[in-house]
C-alpha positions as CSV (number, residue, x, y, z in Angstrom):
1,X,66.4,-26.1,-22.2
2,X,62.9,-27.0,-23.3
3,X,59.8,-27.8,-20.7
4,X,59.4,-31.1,-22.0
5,X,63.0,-31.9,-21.6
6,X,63.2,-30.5,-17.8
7,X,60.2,-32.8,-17.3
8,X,61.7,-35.6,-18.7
9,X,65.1,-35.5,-17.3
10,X,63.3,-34.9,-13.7
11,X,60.7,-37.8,-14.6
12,X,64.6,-39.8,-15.0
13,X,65.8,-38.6,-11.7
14,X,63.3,-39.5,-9.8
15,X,62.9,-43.2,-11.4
16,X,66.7,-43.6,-11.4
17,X,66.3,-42.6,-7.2
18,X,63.8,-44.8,-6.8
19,X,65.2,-48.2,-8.8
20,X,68.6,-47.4,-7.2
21,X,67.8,-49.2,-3.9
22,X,65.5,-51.8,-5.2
23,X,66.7,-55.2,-4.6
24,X,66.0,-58.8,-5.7
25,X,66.1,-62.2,-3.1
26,X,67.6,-64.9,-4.9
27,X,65.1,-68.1,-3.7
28,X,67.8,-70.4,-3.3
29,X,70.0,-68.9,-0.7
30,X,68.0,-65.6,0.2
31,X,71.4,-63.2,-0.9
32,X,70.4,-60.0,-1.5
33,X,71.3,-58.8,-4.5
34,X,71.4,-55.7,-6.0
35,X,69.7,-54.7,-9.4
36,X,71.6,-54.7,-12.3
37,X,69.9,-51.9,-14.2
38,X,72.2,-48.7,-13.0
39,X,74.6,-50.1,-15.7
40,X,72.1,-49.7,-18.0
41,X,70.4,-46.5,-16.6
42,X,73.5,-45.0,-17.3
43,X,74.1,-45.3,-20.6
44,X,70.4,-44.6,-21.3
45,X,71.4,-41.5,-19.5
46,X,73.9,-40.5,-21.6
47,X,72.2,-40.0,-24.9
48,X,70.2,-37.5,-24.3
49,X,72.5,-34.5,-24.8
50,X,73.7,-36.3,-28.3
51,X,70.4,-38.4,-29.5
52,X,70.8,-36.2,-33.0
53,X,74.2,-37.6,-33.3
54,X,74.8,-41.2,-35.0
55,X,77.5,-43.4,-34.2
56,X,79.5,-45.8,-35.9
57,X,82.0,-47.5,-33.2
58,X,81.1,-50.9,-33.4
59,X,82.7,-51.8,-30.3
60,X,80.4,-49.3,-28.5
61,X,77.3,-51.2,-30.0
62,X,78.6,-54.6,-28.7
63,X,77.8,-53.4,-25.5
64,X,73.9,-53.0,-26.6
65,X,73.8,-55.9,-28.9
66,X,75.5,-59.2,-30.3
67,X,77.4,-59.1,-33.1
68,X,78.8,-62.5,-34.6
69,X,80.1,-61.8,-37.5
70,X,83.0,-58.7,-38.4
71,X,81.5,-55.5,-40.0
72,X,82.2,-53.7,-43.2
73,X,80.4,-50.7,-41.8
74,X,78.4,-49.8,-39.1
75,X,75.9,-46.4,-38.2
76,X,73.8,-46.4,-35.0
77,X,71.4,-44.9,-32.9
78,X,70.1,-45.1,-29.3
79,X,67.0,-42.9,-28.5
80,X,65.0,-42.6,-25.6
81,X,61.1,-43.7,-26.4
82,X,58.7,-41.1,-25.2
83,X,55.4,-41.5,-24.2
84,X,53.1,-44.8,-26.1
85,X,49.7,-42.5,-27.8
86,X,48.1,-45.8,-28.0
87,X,47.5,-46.5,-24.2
88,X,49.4,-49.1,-24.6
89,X,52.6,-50.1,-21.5
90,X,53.8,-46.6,-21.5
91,X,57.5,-46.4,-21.9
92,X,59.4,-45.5,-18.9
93,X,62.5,-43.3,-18.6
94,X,64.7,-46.0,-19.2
95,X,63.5,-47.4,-22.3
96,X,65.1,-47.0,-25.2
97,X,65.0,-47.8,-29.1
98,X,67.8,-49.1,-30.6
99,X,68.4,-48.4,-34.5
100,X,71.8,-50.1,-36.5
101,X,72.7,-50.0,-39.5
102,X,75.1,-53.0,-40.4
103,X,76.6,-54.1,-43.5
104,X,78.6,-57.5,-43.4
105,X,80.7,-59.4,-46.4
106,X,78.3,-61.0,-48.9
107,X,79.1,-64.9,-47.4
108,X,78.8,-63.2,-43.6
109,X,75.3,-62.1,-44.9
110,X,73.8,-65.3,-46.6
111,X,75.2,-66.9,-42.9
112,X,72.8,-64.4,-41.0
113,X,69.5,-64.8,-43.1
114,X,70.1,-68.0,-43.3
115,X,70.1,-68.8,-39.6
116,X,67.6,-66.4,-39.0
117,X,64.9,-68.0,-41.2
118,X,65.3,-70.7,-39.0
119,X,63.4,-68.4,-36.0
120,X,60.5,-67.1,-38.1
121,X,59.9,-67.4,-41.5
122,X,61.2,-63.6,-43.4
123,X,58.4,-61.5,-44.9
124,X,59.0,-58.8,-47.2
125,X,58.5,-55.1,-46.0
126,X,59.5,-51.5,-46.9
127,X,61.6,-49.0,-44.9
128,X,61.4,-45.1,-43.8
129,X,65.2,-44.1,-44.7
130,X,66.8,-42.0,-42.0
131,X,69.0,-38.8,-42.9
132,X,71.8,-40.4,-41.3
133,X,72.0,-43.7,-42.9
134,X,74.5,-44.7,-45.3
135,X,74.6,-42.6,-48.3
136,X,73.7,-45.6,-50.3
137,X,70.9,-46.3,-48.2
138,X,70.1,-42.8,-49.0
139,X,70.4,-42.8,-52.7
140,X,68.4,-46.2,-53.0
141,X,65.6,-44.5,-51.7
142,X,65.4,-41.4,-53.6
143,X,65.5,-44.1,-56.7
144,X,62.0,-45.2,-55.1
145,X,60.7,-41.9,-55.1
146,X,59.1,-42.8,-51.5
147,X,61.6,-42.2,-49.7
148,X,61.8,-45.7,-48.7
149,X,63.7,-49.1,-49.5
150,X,62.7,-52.8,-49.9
151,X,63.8,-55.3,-47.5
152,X,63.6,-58.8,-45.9
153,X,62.6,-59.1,-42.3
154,X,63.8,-61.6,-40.0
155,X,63.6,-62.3,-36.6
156,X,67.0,-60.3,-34.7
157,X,67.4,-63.4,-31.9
158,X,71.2,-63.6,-32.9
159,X,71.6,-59.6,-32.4
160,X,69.4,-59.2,-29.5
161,X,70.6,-59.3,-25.6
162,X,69.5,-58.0,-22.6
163,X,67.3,-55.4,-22.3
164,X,67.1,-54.9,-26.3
165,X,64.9,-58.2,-27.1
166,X,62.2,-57.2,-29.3
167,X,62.4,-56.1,-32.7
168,X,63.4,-56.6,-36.2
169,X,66.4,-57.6,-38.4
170,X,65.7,-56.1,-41.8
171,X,68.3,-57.4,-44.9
172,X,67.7,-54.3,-47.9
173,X,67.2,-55.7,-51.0
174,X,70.2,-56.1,-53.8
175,X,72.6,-55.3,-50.8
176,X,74.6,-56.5,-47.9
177,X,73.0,-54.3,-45.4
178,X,70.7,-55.1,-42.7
179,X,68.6,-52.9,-40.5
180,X,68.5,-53.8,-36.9
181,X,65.5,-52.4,-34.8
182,X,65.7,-52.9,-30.9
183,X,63.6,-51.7,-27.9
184,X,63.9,-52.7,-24.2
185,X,61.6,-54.7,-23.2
């Protein structure tokens, strides 16, 4: 096992110790109530032995994320975000990124962009293929010779649910896929 992944599965420990006994008082009737984040610690826990590996059980991804509408094909990630170079809110051991690949029927597809051009207006945008995308993802950009693929963004309010809320909903151009970017927030 690598330093840097002794230190960061100890840096987990020690937050996942420290959250476990953290509790809230509800205002209204001073109940104690426990913190719902061990739930979530735990699955966040479980990727890191298999963060290479994609997935693509949609039912498993319902459990991160809304999904209306049936899919024709699904691929997925969840990665753990390291540390932010910027200085900006530095992650923490429990936040993670949140990468789908979804392609729905053509009339499930003009539904989604059409309700979610009602949130932001779309803007138009390129994006980094990933190895394990869908091979016609993959062959789309080799066609570019960038290694990239043309899109739509949108804003992801129908996908997103608690803690993945900020992000993007990306429609690739000429297809029925869409690109769905999530982090905690």
């Amino acid at each position: 096992m690598k330093a840097s992944s002794i230190k960061l599965l100890c840096a987990f420990l020690v937050s996942a110790f420290f959250f476990a006994d953290c509790k809230t008082y509800d205002s209204d009737s001073n109940v104690v109530r426990q913190m719902s984040n061990e739930n979530q610690n735990s699955k966040i826990a479980n990727i890191g032995g298999d963060q290479n590996q994609a997935k693509d059980n949609a039912e498993e991804l319902s459990q991160f994320i809304k999904i209306s509408f049936e899919t024709e094909e699904v691929v997925w990630k969840l990665e753990p975000l390291g540390k932010n170079p910027n200085g900006e809110r530095s992650p923490g051991p429990t936040d993670a990124k949140l990468t789908a690949v979804l392609k729905f029927k053509p009339e499930d597809a003009q539904k989604i962009v059409e309700q979610a051009a009602t949130y932001k207006p779309p803007t138009e945008t390129s994006i980094n293929v990933e190895n394990w995308f869908p091979p016609e993802l993959v062959a789309k950009s080799q066609e570019s010779g960038d290694e990239t693929i043309k899109g739509i963004v949108y804003a992801p309010n129908d996908f997103a649910q608690t803690p993945y809320q900020n992000g993007t909903l990306t429609r690739i151009a000429d297809t029925n896929y869409f690109i769905l970017e999530l982090v905690t927030n």
